[in-house]
N, C-alpha and C positions, 0 to 999 in steps of 0.2 A: 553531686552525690556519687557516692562509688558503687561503682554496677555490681549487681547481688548474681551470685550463681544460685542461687538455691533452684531445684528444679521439681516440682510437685506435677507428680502424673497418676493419673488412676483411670481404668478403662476397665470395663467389665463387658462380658460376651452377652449381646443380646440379640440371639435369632441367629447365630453366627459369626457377630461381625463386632468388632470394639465398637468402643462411643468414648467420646472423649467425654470426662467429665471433668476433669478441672487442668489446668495445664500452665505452666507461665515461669518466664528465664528470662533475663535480657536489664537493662540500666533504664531505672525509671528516669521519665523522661520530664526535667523540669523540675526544682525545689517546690514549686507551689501546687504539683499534682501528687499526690501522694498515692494517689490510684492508678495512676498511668499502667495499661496495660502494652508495654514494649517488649517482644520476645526476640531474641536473636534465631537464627536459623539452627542453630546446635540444638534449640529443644527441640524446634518444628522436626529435627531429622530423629531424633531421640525418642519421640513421640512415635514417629513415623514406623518405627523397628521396634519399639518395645523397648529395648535397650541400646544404651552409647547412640553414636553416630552410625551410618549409613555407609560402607567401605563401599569400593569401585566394586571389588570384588564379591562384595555378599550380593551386590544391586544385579549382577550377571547370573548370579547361581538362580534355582529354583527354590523351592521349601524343602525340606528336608536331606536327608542321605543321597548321595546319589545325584545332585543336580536338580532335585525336583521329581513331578512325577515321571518324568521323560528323561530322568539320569540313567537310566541303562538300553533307553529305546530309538539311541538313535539321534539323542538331543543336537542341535544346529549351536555347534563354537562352543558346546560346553555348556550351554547353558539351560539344557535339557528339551523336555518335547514344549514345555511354553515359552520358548526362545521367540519367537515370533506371534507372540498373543496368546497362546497357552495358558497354562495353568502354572502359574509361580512365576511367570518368566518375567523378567527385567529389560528391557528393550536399551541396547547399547547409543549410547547419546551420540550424534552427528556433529562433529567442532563442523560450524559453517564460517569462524573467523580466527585469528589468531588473536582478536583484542580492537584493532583495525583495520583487518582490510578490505570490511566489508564498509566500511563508510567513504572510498572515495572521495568525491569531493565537497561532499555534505557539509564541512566545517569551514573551506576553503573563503564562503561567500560573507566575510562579516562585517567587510569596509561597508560607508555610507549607511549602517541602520544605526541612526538613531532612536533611541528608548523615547514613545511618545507620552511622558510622564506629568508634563506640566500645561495648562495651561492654554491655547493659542491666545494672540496678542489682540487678533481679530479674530470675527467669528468665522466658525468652519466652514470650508465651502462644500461642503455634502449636500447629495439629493437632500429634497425634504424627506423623502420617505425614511431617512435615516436619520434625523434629530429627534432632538427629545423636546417634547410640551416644556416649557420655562416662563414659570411663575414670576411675571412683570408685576406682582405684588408684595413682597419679600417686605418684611421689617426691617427696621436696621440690624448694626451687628453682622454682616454679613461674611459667609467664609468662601475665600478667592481658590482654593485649591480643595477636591475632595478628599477625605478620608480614607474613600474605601475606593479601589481602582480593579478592573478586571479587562484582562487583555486578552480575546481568542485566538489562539494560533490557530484552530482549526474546529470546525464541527457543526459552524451556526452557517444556514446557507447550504448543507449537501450533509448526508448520512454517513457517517465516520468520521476519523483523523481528529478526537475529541482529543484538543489540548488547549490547556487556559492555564494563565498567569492572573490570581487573585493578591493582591495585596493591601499595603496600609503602611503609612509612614514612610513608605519608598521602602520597605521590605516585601520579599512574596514568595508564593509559594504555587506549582505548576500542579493543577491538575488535571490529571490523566495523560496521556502519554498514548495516544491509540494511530493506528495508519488506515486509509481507505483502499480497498479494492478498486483497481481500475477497470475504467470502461471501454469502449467498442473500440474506441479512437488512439488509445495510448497502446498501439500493439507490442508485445513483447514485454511488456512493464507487469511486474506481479503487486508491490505494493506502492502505496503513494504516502507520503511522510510527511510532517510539518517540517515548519522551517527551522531545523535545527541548527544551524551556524547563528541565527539569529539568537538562541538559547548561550550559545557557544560565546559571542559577544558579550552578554550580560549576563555570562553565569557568577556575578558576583551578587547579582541582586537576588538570586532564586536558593535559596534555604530549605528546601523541602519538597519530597513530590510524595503527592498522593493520589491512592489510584482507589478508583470505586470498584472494580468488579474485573473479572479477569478475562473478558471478549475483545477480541485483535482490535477492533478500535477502541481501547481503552487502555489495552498492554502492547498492542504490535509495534510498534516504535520506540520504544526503551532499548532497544540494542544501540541504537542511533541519537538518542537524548541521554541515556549513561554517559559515554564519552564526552559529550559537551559539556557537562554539569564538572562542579568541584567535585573532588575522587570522595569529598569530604560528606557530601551532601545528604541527607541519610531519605529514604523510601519507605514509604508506611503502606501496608494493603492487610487485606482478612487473610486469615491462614492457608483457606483453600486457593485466593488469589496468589498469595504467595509461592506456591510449592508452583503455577504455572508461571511464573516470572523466576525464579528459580533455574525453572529446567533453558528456558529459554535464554538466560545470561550463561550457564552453562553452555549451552549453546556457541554462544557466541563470546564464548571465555571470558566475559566479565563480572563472571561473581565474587571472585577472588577468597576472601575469606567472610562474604557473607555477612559482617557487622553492620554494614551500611543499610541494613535491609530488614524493618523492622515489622512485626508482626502486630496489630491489633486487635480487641475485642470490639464488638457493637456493644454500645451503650456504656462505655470509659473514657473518660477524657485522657489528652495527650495533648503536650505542645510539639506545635510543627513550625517553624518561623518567628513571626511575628502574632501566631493566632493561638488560642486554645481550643484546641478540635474534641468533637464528637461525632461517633458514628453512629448513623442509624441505620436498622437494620431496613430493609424493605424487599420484598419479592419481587424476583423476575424472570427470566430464561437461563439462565446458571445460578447455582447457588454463591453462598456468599460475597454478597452488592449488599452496598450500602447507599446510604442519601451522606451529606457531611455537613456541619455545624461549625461555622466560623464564628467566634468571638472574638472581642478583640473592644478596646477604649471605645473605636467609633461608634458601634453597633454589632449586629447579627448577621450574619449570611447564610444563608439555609439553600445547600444545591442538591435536589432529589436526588441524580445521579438517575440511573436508568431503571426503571419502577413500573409498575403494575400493581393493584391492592389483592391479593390472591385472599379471598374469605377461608380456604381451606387449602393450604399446601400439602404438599405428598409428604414431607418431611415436617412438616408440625413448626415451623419457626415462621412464625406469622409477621406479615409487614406490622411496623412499630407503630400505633395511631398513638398509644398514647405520648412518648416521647416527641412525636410532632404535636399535639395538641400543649402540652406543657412549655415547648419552644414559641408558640403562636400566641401565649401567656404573657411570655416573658417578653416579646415584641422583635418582630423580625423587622431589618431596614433593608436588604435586598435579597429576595426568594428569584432563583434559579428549576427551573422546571423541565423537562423535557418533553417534545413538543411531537413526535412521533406519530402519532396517532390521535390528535386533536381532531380530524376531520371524521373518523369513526365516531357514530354517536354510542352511547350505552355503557356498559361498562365490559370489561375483557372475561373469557372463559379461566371457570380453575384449573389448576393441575388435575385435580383427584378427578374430573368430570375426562377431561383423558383419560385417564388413569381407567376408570370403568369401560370407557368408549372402543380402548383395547382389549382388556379382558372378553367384551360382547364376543369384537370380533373373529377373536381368538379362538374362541369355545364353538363358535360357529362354522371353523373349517376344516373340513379330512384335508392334511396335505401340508405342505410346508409354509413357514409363515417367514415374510420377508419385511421388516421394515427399517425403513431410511428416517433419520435426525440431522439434528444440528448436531456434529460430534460434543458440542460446551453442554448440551442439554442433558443433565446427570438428572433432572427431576424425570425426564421422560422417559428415564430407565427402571421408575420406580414400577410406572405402568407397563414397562416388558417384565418386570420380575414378580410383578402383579397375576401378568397374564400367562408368563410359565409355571409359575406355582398353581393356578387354575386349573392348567389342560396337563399337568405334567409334563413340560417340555424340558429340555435343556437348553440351555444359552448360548451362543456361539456371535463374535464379532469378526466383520472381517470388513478393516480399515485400521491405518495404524493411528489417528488422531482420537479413535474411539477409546484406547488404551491409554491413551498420552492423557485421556480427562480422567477416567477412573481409575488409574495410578493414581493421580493428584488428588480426587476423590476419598482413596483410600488413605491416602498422609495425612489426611487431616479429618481423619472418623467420619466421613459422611458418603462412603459409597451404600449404594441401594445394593448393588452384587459383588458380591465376591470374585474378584478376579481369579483366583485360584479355583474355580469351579467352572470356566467357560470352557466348552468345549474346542481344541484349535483350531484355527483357520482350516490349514490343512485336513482335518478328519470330517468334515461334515460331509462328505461324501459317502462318510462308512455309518453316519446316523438314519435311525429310519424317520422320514421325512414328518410323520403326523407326532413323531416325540420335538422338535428341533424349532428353536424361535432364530433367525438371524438380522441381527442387526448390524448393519454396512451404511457404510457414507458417501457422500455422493447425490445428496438433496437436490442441488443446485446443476446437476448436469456438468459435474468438472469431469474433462477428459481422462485425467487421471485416478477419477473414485473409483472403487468395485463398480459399484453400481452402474454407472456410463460403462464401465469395458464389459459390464457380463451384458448389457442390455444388446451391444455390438458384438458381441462372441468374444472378447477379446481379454477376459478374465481368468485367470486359470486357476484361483480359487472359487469361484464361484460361476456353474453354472444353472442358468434358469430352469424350469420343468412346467409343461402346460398347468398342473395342479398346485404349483405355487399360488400363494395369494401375499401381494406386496401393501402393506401400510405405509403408503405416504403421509409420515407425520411431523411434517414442515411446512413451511409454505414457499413459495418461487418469490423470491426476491426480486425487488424491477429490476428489468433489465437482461435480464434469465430466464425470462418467460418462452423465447424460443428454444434455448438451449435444452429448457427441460422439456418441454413438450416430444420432440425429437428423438430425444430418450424414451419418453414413456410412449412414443410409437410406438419405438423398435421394440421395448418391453413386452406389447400389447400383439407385436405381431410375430411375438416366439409362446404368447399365448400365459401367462400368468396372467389374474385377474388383479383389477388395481382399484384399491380402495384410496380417494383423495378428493373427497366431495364434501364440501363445507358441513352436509349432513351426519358427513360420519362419523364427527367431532374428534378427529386424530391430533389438530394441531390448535394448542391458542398463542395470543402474542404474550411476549412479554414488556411490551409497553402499554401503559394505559389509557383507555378509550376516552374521550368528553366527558362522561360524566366523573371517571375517579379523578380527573383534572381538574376540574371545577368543585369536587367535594376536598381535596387537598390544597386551592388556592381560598379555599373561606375556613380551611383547618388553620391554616397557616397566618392569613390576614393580613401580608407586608406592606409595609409601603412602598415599595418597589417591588419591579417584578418584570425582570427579562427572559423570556422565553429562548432556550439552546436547543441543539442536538434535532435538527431537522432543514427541509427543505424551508431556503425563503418564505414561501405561501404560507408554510406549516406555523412558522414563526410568528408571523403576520394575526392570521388567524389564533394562536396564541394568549397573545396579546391582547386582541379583540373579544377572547372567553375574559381576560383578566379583568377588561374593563367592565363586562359585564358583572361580575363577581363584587364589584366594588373596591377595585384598586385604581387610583389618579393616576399613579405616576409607575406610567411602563412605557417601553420603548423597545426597538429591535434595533440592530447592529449585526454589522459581519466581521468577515476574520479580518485581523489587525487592526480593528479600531477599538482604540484605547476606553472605557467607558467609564466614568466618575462617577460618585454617587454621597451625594450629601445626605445626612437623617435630616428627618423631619424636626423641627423646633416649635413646641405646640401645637404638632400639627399643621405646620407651615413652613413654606420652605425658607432657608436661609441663605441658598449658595449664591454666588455674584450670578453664577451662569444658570443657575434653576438646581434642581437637586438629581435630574441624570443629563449630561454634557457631554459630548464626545473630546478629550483631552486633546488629539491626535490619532495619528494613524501609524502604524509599523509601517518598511519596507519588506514586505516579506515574499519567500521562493518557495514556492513549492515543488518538495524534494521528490525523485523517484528510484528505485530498485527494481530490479529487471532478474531478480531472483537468485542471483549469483551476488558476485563483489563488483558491479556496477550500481554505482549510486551515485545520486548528483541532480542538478537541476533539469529538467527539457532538453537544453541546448547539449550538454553534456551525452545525453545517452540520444540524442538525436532523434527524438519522440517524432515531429512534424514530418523527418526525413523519411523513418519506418513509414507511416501511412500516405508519404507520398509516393513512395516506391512502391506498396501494396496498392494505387488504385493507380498512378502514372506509369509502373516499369522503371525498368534499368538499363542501361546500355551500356556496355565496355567496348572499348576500341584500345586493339594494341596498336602501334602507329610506329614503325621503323624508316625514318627519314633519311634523306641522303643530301649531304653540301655538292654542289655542283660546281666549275668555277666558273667565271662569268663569258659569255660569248661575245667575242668583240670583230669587227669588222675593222679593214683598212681605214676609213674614216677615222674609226672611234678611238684605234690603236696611233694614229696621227695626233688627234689630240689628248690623249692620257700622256703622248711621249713629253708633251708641250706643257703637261698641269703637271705642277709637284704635289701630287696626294699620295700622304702614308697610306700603304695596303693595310686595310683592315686583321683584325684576327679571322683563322680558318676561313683569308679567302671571303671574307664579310663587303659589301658592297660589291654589286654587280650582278655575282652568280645566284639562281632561282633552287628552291628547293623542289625534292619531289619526295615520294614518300610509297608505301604500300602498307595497308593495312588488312587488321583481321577485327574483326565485330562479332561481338556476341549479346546475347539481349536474356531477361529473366522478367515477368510476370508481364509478356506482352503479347499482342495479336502480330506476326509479322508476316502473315499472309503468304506463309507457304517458303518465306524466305526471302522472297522478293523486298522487302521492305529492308531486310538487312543489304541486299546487295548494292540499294539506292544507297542506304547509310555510308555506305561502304566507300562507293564511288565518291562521295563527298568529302567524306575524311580526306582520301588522296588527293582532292580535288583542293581543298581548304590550304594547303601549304606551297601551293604554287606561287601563292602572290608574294609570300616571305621570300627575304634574302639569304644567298646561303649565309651558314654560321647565326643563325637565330639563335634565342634561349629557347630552350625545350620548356620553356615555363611558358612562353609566348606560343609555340608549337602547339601547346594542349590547349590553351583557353582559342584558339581561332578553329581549332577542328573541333572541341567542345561546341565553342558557336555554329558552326555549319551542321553540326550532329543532330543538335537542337531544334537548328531552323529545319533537317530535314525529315526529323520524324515528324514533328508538328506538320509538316504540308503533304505527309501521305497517310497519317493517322489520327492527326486531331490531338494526341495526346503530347505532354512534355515529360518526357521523363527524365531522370536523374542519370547526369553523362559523362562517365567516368573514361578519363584519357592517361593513358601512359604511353609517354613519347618515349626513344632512344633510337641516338644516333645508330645508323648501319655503315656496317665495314663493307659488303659484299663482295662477289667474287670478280676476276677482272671483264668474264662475260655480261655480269649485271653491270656491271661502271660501264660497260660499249654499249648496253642499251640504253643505258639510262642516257647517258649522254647523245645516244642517236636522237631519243624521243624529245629530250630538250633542245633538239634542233631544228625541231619542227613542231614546236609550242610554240610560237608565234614572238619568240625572243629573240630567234637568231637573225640570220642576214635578211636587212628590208628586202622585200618583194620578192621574198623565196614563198613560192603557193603550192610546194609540194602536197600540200599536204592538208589532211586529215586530223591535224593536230596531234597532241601527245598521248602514247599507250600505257595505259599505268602498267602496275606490275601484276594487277589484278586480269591483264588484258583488256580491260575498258579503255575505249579512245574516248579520249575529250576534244573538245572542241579548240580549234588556236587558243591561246592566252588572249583573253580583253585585259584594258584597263583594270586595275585594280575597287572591287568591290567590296560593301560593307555587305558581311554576309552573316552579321550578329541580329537572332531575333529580337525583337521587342516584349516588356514586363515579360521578363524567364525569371520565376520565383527565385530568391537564393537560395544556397542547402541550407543553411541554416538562417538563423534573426540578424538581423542587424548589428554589424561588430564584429559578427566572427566568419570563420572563415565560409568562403561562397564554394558554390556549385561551378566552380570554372573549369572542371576537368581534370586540375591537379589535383586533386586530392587533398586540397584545402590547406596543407600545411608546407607545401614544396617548397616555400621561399626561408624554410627555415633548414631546409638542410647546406652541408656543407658545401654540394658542390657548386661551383660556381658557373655552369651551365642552365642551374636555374635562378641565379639571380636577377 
């Protein structure tokens, strides 16, 4: 059908602020949907501005004459006093890629993954905890392959990285696209990614992506699954989802012209692949989430998407019961749920009951009011605009990701505040404190939020005052429990009071407790029913409400295993293998990013190596060796005259090496020094047994061993032990020493006992030369997994440069 421009927009001021009331542009999507709400990005920015598109230039300026209202006072690059969160201002977008260079080797890994699509020959060899009940009473008629197939790249098994391949007929469609926040152990790493080369592989089968809601584990990884996908492939999300996948392909230069990026309504169908999709609406911690409605010849698929039952939202768009209860009608054959908060019994708190719970607060304090969010949580701004409209305050933010949501808030008519009315960052200093609400980020205790640097003094927007009062209105995510606490010390001992007591009712979740999971698995009634998007246990337990609820046939699975699912026939299964099977299993990598344009697998950004340097230390040795040429005696000189042997290169066979080194060490105990000085002596000590003219690649791995063995026997630890060897020229005084002291290493004339043995250059005397020793310790980790390059002290890739000294 030919794509329509018509573009219908009408917005009316209520309270201050548009409302979108009717909106829609783009090419319907599919001859048989005649409803299909598909918008291209040109209305969303059209909408956005009131009129046309969105220039570079207008997005910089402020409102009015002048730059805004900071066009004659001084505004930062022109773009007035709300350059930087102000009033009008448009915050200048960061390119953090050219298109690709922020994916490294992400795409690199796609040999060896087979698509686990059909079948095994025999049955699986998986835990039991991981098959499915299979109905050894099946009628005839039976079907050998499922219908309906879903692949997790990521989400079931751990909190984030939510991405799934759903299909039918060997077509599909990927949803969600999210990355996880790493933990204690992956130091240096900012986010963690699905396995996108695996996407990259079989981007011929994937048709579609759709995304539920616009929180980092649902959108953070589309910088990194754009690129693998067909350039063709088109993206479906809600409007407000949209203008933040926007900014962030922006970001990372792949929006291009935006066609591929299509906007939808809740409760219109669209085809996306092989399905006929529907979105439901449903409440949660950001607005605009939905649940999503697959149909299709096999059956139904119904995926919550991330949900809570909110009875009264701040914003009046109520979770959709009826459009679930009419799906639940029509017969659902596999329901997808999220599983979060299954072990909470009861049901979750509303919006609006924060919403009052800050107001209380508010009206209750002389003095300045401070509170911390989730920055996505635009409902929780309705109760700051709730609570400065109460006490007369004004509004002031100071965080830039708080700007970055009510920007996108306001593109798509649904901010609670007007961003053109906050007060700037910079001026809250000049407001009197009992007028002034401020809201800052930094929940979680990141070093770099407002909130962590002012609690440390180290904010220069924002200082604390004993008469502050802070609403903590979030909660501490596991694993963060130290980080924050640490903060709200230091908060607590510059003397603000701090309200964050489950009584005080500042924070609710937005996933749903036991009971709206169980009143949504008997709304819905499938016959199937795999519980997502949580911990193992969480799953487990899932599963165990479902069977309570009165569904047969459920099962749990983790990422990469494939899972089938036959409908039921009379009420009875029909499939050779039961009606939920696991097909196979992916080969899959889990990707990471390190915040910059490092990306790639573990082995690549050297994750293992990071935390074994941060609890083992590091050692460097420079190591400058010297060819010696060999000491011979009357004897030996009699018989060399007598053997016809070619002289080796530089002198090779005979003459012994010696060497001097310098040692340096980073995150270790070395005891005042002494511990390097041991090092020290060994390194020199370790190339004595070599012949002159060694390779320096052989030089590093035997002083790397002796390094190894000798921090290990005076400190217990191993650490990571980097050698760089190079020949020395030195002066003709160093060549008469050196050659003195190797004449009294225990090489030169038999039964010469001058001596004391050899003086390095360090001035340590060593003992005569013994016999040749193995002085390599035993199990020394290697730097890296198996396969690729070790810990030997080169530096892991020596043998690949040119010269031929380290060959």
């Amino acid at each position: 059908m030919a794509s329509t421009q018509a573009v219908q927009a009408m917005a009316c001021h209520v309270g201050g602020r548009s409302r979108l009331l009717s909106f829609r542009r783009g090419s319907m999507a599919g001859s048989s949907l005649g409803r299909a709400a598909v918008r291209s990005d040109a209305g969303v920015d059209a909408f956005a501005r009131g009129v046309g598109e969105i220039t570079a230039q207008e997005g910089q300026r402020g409102r009015g004459r002048g730059g805004g209202r900071g066009g004659g006072r001084g505004g930062r690059g022109g773009r007035g006093r709300g350059g930087r969160g102000g009033r009008g201002g448009r915050f200048r977008l960061r390119q953090s890629s050219d298109g690709k260079s922020h994916l490294g080797t992400t795409l690199r890994y796609q040999d060896n993954k087979p698509f686990p699509d059909s079948p095994p020959s025999t049955s699986p060899a998986y835990p039991d905890t991981l098959t499915s009940p299979l109905d050894d009473d099946a009628p005839g008629g039976l079907v050998d392959d499922a219908p309906i197939k879903f692949l997790p790249l990521g989400g079931l098994g751990e909190i984030g990285m939510n991405c799934a391949l759903v299909g039918t007929e060997n077509r599909y469609v990927l949803l969600d696209a999210g990355l996880m926040f790493p933990d204690h152990e992956e130091l240096g790493i900012q986010k963690v990614l699905p396995d996108v080369s695996f996407l990259a592989r079989w981007r011929d089968k994937v048709e579609a992506v759709l995304i539920t809601h616009g929180h980092e584990d649902h959108i953070g990884a589309l910088p990194w699954v754009i690129p693998a996908l067909d350039p063709n492939t088109p993206v479906y999300a809600g409007l407000f989802t949209m203008q933040l996948i926007q900014r962030r392909m922006k970001e990372f230069n792949l929006w291009g012209d935006g066609s591929r990026f299509k906007v939808i309504d809740m409760g219109e169908r669209f085809a996306a692949g092989p399905f006929e999709m529907e979105a439901v609406r449903v409440t949660h911690s950001i607005p605009d989430c939905c649940g999503l409605i697959f149909r299709c010849a096999a059956g139904t698929v119904v995926h919550t998407g991330d949900w809570k039952i909110d009875e009264n939202p701040v914003d009046g768009l109520n979770f959709d019961r009826e459009q679930f209860e009419r799906v639940g009608k029509e017969g659902v054959t596999l329901m997808m749920s999220d599983s979060t908060n299954v072990l909470s019994p009861g049901r979750t708190i509303s919006e609006s009951l924060i919403r009052d719970s800050m107001v209380q607060k508010v009206l209750g304090h002389n003095g300045r009011i401070i509170t911390t969010q989730f920055a996505s949580n635009i409902h929780r701004l309705y109760g700051v605009k709730a609570a400065a409209d109460a006490s007369g305050r004004k509004i002031a933010f100071v965080g830039m990701s708080l700007n970055t949501y009510l920007e996108a808030a306001k593109k798509a008519g649904i901010h609670p505040i007007d961003p053109d009315e906050l007060v700037p960052a910079e001026e809250i200093e000049n407001v009197n404190p009992n007028e002034l609400i401020i809201v800052t980020t930094g929940s979680q205790g990141e070093d770099r939020a407002q909130l962590a640097q002012a609690a440390f003094g180290g904010s220069r927007l924002l200082t604390l005052q004993p008469d502050d009062l802070l609403l903590y209105s979030a909660k501490m995510i596991p694993g963060n429990e130290k980080r924050v606490m640490r903060m709200m010390n230091a908060i607590a001992a510059r003397g603000p009071q701090i309200a964050m007591k489950r009584e005080d009712g500042l924070h609710s979740s937005g996933h749903a407790y036991r009971d709206e999971l169980e009143e949504i698995l008997k709304m819905l009634n499938p016959e199937h029913f795999l519980p997502v998007h949580g911990e193992y246990a969480f799953l487990k337990e899932h599963e165990l409400l479902a069977r309570e609820c009165g569904v047969s046939h459920s099962t749990v699975i983790g990422n990469g295993q494939m899972l089938g699912v036959t409908p039921l026939r009379n009420g009875r299964s029909h499939g050779t293998l039961g009606n939920l099977h696991l097909l196979g299993e992916a080969r899959l990598q889990t990707m990471f990013n390190d915040g910059g344009k490092g990306s790639g697998t573990s082995e690549d950004l050297a994750i293992e190596e990071r935390m074994r340097i941060a609890t083992e230390g590091i050692v460097v040795v420079d190591l400058e060796v010297f060819d010696n040429p060999p000491q011979m005696t009357e004897n030996d000189a009699d018989a060399d005259a007598d053997a016809e042997r070619p002289p080796g290169p530089r002198g090779r066979g005979g003459g012994n090496m010696t060497a001097r080194a310098r040692v340096t060490s980073r995150s270790m105990w070395t005891d005042e020094g002494r511990m390097l000085a041991k090092i020290r002596d060994a390194a020199e000590r370790s190339v004595e047994a070599l012949e002159s003219g060694a390779r320096l690649s052989a030089v590093e791995r035997t002083c790397a061993s002796a390094v190894r063995f000798e921090a290990r026997s005076y400190s217990g630890k191993r650490p990571d032990v980097i050698v760089v060897a190079h020949r020395g020229q030195g002066s003709p005084s160093d060549r008469a020493r050196l050659d003195n002291a190797m004449s009294t290493a225990g090489g030169g004339v038999p039964g010469d006992d001058r001596g004391g043995g050899m003086v390095g250059a360090s001035g340590t005397k060593y003992r005569p030369r013994q016999a040749r020793r193995d002085t390599a310790p035993r199990n020394v980790r290697p730097l890296r997994g198996p396969g690729s390059a070790r810990g030997d002290g080169g530096g892991g890739a020596r043998h690949m440069r040119r010269d031929t000294e380290y060959q």
